[in-house]
Each structure stands twice: as C-alpha cells, then as structure tokens.
C-alpha positions in Angstrom: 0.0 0.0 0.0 2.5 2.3 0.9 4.7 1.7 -2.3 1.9 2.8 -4.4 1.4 5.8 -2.4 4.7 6.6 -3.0 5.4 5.2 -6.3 8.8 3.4 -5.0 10.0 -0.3 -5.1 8.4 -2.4 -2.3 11.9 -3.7 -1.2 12.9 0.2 -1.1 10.1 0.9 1.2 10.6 -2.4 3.5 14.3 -0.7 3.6 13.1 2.6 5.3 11.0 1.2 7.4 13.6 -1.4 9.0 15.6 1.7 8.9 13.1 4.1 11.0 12.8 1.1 13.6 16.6 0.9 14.1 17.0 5.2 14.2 14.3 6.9 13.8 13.6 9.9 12.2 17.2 10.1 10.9 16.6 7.8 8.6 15.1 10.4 6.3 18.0 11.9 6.1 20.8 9.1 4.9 23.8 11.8 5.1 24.7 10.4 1.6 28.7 11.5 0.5 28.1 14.4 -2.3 28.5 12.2 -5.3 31.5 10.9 -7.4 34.9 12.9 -6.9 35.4 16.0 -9.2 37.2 15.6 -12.1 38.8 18.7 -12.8 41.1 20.0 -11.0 41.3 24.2 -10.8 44.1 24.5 -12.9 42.3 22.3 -15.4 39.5 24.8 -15.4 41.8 27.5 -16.0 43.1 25.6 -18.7 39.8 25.1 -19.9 38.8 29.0 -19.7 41.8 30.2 -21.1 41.7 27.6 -24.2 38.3 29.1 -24.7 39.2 32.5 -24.7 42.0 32.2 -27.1 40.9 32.3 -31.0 41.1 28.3 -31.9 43.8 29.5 -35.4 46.4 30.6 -32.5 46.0 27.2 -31.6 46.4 25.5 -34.7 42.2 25.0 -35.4 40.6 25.3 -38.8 38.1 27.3 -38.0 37.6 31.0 -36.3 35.2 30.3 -33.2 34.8 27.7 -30.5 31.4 26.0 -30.5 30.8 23.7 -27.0 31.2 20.3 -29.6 34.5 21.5 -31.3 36.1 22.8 -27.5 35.1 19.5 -25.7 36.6 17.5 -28.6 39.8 19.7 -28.9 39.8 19.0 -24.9 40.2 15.5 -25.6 42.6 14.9 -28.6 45.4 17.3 -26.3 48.6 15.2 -26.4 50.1 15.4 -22.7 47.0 16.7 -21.0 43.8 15.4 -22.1 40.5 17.1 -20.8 37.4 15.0 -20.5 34.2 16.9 -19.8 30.6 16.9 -21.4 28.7 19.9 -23.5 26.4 20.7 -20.6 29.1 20.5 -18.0 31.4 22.9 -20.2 28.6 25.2 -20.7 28.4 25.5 -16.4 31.6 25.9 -15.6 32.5 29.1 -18.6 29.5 30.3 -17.2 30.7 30.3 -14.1 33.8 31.8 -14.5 31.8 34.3 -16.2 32.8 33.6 -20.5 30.2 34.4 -22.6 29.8 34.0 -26.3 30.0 37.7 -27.6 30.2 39.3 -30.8 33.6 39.7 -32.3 35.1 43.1 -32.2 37.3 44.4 -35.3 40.6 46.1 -34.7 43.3 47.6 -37.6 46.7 46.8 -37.3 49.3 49.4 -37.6 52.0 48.8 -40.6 54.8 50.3 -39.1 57.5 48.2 -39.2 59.0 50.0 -35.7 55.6 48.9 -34.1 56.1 46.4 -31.4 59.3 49.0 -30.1 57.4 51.9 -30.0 55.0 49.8 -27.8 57.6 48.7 -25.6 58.9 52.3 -24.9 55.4 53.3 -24.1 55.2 50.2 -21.7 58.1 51.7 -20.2 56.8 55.3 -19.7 53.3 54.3 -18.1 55.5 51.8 -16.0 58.1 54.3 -14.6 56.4 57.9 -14.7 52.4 57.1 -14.9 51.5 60.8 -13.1 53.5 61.9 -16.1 51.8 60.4 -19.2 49.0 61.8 -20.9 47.1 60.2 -23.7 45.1 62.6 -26.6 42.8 62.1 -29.0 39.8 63.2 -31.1 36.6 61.5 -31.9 34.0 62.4 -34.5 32.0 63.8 -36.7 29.1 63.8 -33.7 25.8 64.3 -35.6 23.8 67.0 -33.4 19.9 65.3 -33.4 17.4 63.8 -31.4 18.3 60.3 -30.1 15.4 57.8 -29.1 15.8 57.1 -25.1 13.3 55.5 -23.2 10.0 56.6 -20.8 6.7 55.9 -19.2 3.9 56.4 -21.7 0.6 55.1 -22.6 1.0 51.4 -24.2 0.6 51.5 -27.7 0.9 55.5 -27.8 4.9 55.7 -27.0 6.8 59.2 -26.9 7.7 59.9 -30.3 10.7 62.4 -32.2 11.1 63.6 -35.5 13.5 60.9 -37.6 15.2 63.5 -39.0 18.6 62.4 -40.4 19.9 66.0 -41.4 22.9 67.5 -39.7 20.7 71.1 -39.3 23.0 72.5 -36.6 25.9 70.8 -38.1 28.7 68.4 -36.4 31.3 68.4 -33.9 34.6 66.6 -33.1 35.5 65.8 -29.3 39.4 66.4 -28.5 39.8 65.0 -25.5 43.1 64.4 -23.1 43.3 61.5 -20.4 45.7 61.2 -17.4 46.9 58.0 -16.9 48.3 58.4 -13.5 44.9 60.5 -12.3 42.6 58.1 -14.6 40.5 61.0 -15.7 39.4 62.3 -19.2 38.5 65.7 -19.8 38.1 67.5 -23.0 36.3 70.2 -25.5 33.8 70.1 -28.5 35.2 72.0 -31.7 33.6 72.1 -35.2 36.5 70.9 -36.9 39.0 68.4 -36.1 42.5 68.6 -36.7 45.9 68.3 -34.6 45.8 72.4 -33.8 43.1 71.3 -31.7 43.9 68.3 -30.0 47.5 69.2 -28.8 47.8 71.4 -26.0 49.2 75.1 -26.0 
C-alpha cells in the first residue's frame, strides 16, 4: 500500500521502514557523500577557460570560433593533458567563471614596421612615470539630433521624435586628453578636427 502511495520499489520501502525502527527519524536523512569525486582539477579549469578565450587559429584550429562540440573534442585529442568533460558540463563551468559567447570586435593593425618597439617604450613610460603620461585624441564627426531614449507612456501610444537624419545644426569633433596616472578624461567640443586642436598650447 505504501509503495503505491509513494510510487517506490516495495523492497525500497521495506528498507526505510527497518531503517526508522533501528534510528528513527534520521533515517530520512541518509547523510549520503556528495557524489562521485570531481574531475577537474582548478588548474584544469583554468586551462579550460583560457583555451576558450584564445581564437582556436592561434591554436592551430581550422576554424575561427569555438562552439561547445569543437572545444570538448579539442579537450580530448590534447597530447600530454587530455580534458574530459561533457557539453552541458562545459557550458556551467565558462559560465561560471563568467565567459560568454560575444560578438567579435574588429581592430586595424598598424603597418609600421617599428611597431612592437614603440609599444615597448610606451610600456616603459606608463611603468616608470604614470603621473607623467597623458594620452590625446579626437573622436567624430558627432551628428547633433534627437536620439530615441526611453519613458513611461501610454501602451501603444509611445513618446515619439522627429527621424530626422539631417545635420541642421551641423557636427562636432570631441578632443579629448586622459591622465593615466589620475585616470580621468576631460576635454572640448570644436567644429572641426584637426591636430591644432587636439594638442595642447
């Protein structure tokens, strides 16, 4: 009667109650161990996070994004340090450690050939007088119209602007100068751009 009640195994039930007669009430609460051993060790999940955070051509993959399939077999074929772990268990853990899949962002390398020097000097500077660097820069054209936000309105009858793609009070370039040191950026709006107005006087 009870098993049906319950839905369980007769022989499971006949268990709990000889169990209940030799402790109890504690024998609703087995104090079972918390499952198999883990796997992974941390440093294999940080193995695991950087591998997946590194463009699979660096390492030697012919193709230009991880998917969960293609990471847990690349995990596996490693010689000297295979990695065995399912798709949903991957999924948990870079989701854990807080990995996304994002869209790519596009850069532009520079061509010149002294590049990687010039970048090591600059290293330098920010390393030995950081209170003493400043960074400048301009960024434009800024198109002066109405941008769409967001508000509290009627449903169905939202605030509404004019779509109005003409420049009618013209653009403006923002020159701005950040402190490294200080890690603030401050700056002015001109109406043209151009290197008389973005290094200092």
């Amino acid at each position: 009667m009870i098993a049906q009640l319950v839905q369980a195994d007769e022989d499971t039930v006949r268990d709990v109650i000889h169990r209940f007669n030799e402790i109890g009430l504690a024998c609703l609460d087995p104090q079972w161990a918390g499952g198999r051993p883990r796997l992974l060790s941390p440093d294999d999940e940080n193995f695991i996070v950087a591998t997946a955070a590194t463009r699979p051509v660096k390492l030697g993959q012919p193709f230009t994004r991880w998917s969960l399939r293609k990471l847990v077999a690349y995990l596996r074929r490693l010689h000297g340090r295979v990695i065995r772990i399912g798709r949903e268990a991957l999924r948990c853990l870079l989701a854990r450690r807080g990995v996304a899949f994002q869209q790519t962002k596009t850069w532009e390398e520079s061509p010149d050939p002294d590049r990687d020097a010039k970048l090591d000097r600059i290293e330098e500077v920010l390393d030995r007088f950081p209170q003493r660097v400043f960074a400048f820069d301009e960024f434009g054209p800024l198109g002066i119209r109405p941008t769409a936000g967001s508000g509290w309105a009627v449903q169905g009858h939202p605030l509404r602007l004019p779509a109005t793609y003409h420049r009618t009070h013209g653009v403006r370039y923002f020159h701005g100068c950040y402190s490294v040191g200080d890690d603030r950026l401050w700056g002015i709006n001109r109406r043209r751009k151009g290197a008389a107005n973005t290094w200092p006087r």
